[in-house]
Each structure stands twice: as C-alpha cells, then as structure tokens.
N, C-alpha and C positions, 0 to 999 in steps of 0.2 A: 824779191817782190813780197809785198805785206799780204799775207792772208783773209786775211778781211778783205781785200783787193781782187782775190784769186774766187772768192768765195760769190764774188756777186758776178762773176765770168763762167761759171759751171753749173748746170743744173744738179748734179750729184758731184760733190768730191769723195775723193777715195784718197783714204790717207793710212801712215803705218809708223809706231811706236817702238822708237828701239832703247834700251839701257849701255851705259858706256863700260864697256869689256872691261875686265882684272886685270887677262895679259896680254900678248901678242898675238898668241893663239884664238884667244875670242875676239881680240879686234879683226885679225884675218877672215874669222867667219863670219864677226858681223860685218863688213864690206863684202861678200860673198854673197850674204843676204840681200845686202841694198844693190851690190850690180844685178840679183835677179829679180829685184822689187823696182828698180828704175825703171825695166822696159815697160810694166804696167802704168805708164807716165802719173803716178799719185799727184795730186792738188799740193800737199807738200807732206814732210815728216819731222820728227820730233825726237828729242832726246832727252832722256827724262834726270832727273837731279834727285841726287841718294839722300837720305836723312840728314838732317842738322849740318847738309855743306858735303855730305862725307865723299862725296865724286866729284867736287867741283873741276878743278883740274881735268880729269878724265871729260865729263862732261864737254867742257871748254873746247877740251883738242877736238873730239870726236865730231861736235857742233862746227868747228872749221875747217878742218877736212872733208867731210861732205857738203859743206861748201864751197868748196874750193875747187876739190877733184870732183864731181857729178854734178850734173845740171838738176839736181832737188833743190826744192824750197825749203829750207829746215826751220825748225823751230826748240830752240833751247828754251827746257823747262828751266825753273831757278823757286825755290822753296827760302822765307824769307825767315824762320826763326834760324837762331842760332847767330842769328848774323845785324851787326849796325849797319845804319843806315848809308853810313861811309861807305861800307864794307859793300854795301847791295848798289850802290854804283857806280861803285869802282866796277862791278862784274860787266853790269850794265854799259859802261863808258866802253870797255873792252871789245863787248858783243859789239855797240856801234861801230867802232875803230874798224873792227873787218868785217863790217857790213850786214852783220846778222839783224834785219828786220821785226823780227817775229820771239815773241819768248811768251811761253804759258808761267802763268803766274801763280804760285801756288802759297799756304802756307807751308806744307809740308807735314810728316810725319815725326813726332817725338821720340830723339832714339831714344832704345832699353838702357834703362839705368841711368839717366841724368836726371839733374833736378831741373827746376822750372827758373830756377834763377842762371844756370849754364844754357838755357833754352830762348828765354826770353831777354834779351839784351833791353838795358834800358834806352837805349839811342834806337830803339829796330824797328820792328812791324811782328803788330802781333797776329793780323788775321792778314788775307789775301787781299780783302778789301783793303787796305793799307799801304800794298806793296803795290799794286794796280794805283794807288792815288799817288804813289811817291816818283813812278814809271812818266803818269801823265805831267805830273808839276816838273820835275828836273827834263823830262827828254822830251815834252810834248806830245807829238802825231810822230816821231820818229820809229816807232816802233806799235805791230799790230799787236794786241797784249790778247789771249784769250785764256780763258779759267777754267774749273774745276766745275761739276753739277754733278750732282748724286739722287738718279732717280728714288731709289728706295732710304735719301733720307742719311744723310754724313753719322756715322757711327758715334760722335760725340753729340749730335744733335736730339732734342728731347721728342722734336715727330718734325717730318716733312715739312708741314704749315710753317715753323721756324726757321727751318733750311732753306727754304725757299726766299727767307726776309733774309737770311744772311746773302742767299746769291744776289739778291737784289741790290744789297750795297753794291756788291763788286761790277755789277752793272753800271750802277749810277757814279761811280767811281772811274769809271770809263772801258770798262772791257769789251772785247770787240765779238769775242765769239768761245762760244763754250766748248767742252770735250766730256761726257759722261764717263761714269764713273764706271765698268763693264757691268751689264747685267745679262739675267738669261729669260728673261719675262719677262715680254715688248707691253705686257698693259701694264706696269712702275711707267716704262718711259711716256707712255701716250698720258697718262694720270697725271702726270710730271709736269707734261707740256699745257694741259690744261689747268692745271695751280699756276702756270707761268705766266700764260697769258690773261688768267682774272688779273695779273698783280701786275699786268703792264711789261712784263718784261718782254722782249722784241729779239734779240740778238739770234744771231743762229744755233741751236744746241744740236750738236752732233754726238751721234751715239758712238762709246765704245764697245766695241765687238772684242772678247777672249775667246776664241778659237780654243777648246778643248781639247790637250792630245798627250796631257800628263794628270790624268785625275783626281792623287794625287797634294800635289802641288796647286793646282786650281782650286781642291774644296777649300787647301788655307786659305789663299787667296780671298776667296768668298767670304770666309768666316772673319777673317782680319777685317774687310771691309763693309761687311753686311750687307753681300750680295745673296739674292735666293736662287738656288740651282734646284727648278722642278722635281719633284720625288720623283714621276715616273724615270723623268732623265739620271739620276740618282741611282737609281735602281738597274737600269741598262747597264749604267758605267760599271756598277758594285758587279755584275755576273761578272766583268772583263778584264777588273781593276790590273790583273796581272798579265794581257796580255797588249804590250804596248800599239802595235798594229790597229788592233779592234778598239780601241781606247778611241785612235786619231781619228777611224773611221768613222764610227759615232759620234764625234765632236765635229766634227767635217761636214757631215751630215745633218746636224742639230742646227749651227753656226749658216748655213745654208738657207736653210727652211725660216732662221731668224732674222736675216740679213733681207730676203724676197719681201718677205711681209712687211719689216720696215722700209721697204723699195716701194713697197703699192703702197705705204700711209703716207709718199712722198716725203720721206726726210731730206733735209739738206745734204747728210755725208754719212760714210761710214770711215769710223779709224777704228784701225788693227793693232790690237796689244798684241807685238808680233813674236816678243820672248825674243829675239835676234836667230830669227827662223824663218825659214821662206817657206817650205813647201803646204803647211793648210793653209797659208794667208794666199798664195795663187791657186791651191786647188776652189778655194772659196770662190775667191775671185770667176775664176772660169766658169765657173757654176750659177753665178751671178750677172756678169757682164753684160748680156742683153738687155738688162733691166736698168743698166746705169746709163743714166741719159746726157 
C-alpha cells in the first residue's frame, strides 16, 4: 500500500529506518529487529541506500524480503548520483515488478574520493528534485515517492531560506511526503515548518528521531550532517561517555521528552533511525504510546 495512502488513514504514524546488513549475521539481527518492531504495527518502514549505489543489491534483497515475509509497508530508499537515467529505472522497473509502492527519493551522499565526473553521470539526475520528476513522468502515480527535509538547513546549503526553495522543487516535482533529517532541538523543526508554510508547501513532514545510545558514533553523525546536540545534553553524555548503559539511558530519556512534545505540537509521524536495533526504539515507544493517537 502507498504511504501517502496510509498517511491520511492515521492520525500519528510511527515509523522505523533500517540499513541493509554486510553479512548474514547482521541481516539475522536486523530481522530480529523487525519481528520485534512489527508487533508495534508501524505506518511502514524503510531501507536506506549507501553512497553512489554502493548497497544496491543489498538494499534490493532486504526491501523484498520484508515484503515478502512480514506484513510491513516498506519503502526503499534509492539515491540518484552515480547512476543514468537508464540505470534508475531499471531499479525502479524492478521495485514495481515485485510490487514495492513506496521509494524515498534521494540525491544521496558523495563518496570519499571520487570526482564529480564518476558522480554525476551525464544521462542522470543531479538533484532529488530530478529523480522525483523522472519517478512521476516514466511510472506516473504508481509509486508514493517521499523526500529528504533538513530542519537546520542541508550541509551544502548557504542558509535554510535556500533549502527550503530547493525542498520546494521536490514538492512541485511531485513528492508525496517528507522524512527529516534527525535533530535534537524541536524549535529547527517548528522554525522549519513555519518557513514551509509562508512558501506554500503542504505535504506531510515528519520528523526523524536518533534515539542516542552510542555517543560516540551519534556526535559524527551530527557533525557530518549538521545536526545540533544541546550542550547541556552534551555535557550529560561527556560525564558517561564510557559507560554504555548510562549513555542509552540518557538518550532514552532525552528521545522521550522529545518525541512528547512533538506529540502535543501535533505532528503527523515520528520515524526511528533505528541503527538495526530494537530495544530504545520500543523502550521510546512504550514511553510514548498513550500520546499516539
């Protein structure tokens, strides 16, 4: 079923992001993860796609399988540099073939050490806004397409005001519904929604939630995409940094408190950057639920 479908059927959806495993061993626990993330019946879930193509495959299988075997909605991510136009529907053709509805449309990130001419294909798409226009002309309404939004502002971008005229192509281009980019300070995202709606934009934007519980690994995160992680929260984490327990408690805890409040500003959904891990994405959960309506 298309997301954009599901989306106007639920007053909150609740959704959860997984990446496609190396070996056998991670794909065993990321199904591990999704049979204890199915019982919390999520709106649907997603599969995200590695730099310049570098998971396709993986991706692919992982995105068929869990539609195959579990009753989830899934949604394969697909990042368009690297790749001709040929080449993106062919992917595209395939997804339909076995029925996958739903794909987040991304440009994608530029791997380390290539140039721009291994990156940018002259037959391709150079921005998302692109790949969302090439989605609606070859496959029409067959597919619900949703995109990328970056409350605090895409890392290549010169300020927000710009960013916001690039999501806006991708709007007008046809996307169906957005997924933020994780933050940890709910006024970017409320700032965010209100730049959105001076400029007309309408679509659903749901926020994504990073559940902290490797500190870490997170502040990269953050700094690669130029997310802000609160000093006092910063400071907590640094007393603990070394001890993993109190690390997830405090992110548990933090992720909670963030998740409530965008609960009472009425957001459309919460998705889970879930790292292919269950237990803070249901301890959140649990901690939340009453409020999801």
């Amino acid at each position: 079923m298309k997301i954009s479908e599901k989306l106007k059927q639920v007053n909150t959806s609740i959704s959860f992001e997984f990446f496609p495993p190396k070996n056998e061993e991670g794909e065993k626990q990321l199904f591990n993860t999704i049979k204890d993330l199915e019982k919390l019946n999520p709106t649907f879930v997603s599969v995200t796609y590695g730099a310049g193509g570098s998971t396709r495959d993986r991706t692919r299988n992982i995105v068929k399988k869990i539609h195959e075997e579990t009753s989830l909605t899934v949604m394969a991510h697909l990042t368009c540099i690297g790749h001709t136009k040929k080449e993106l529907i062919e992917i595209l053709s395939d997804y339909k073939n076995i029925g996958i509805q739903n794909i987040l449309a991304l440009r994608g990130d530029i791997p380390l050490g290539q140039e721009e001419s291994e990156i940018y294909k002259k037959d391709g798409c150079r921005f998302a806004n692109e790949l969302v226009k090439l989605i609606r002309t070859e496959f029409k309404d067959w597919f619900s397409i949703g995109v990328a939004a970056y409350p605090e502002g895409h890392p290549e971008s010169p300020n927000l005001e710009r960013d916001i005229l690039y999501f806006k192509k991708k709007v007008e281009a046809g996307a169906d519904f957005a997924i933020t980019q994780m933050f940890f300070d709910n006024r970017y995202f409320y700032e965010y929604l209100n730049l959105c709606e001076k400029e007309g934009i309408n679509i659903p934007i749901i926020p994504g939630i990073m559940p902290i519980t490797n500190f870490k690994q997170i502040r990269k995160f953050a700094l690669m995409c130029g997310a802000t992680i609160p000093e006092d929260l910063v400071k907590k984490l640094e007393k603990v940094e070394d001890k993993p327990e109190e690390v997830e408690k405090i992110g548990i805890e933090f992720a909670t408190k963030q998740c409530e409040d965008l609960l009472k500003h009425g957001v459309k959904g919460l998705h889970f950057y879930t790292l292919n891990k269950s237990k803070a994405t249901i301890e959140i959960y649990n901690n939340i639920k009453h409020l999801v309506k």
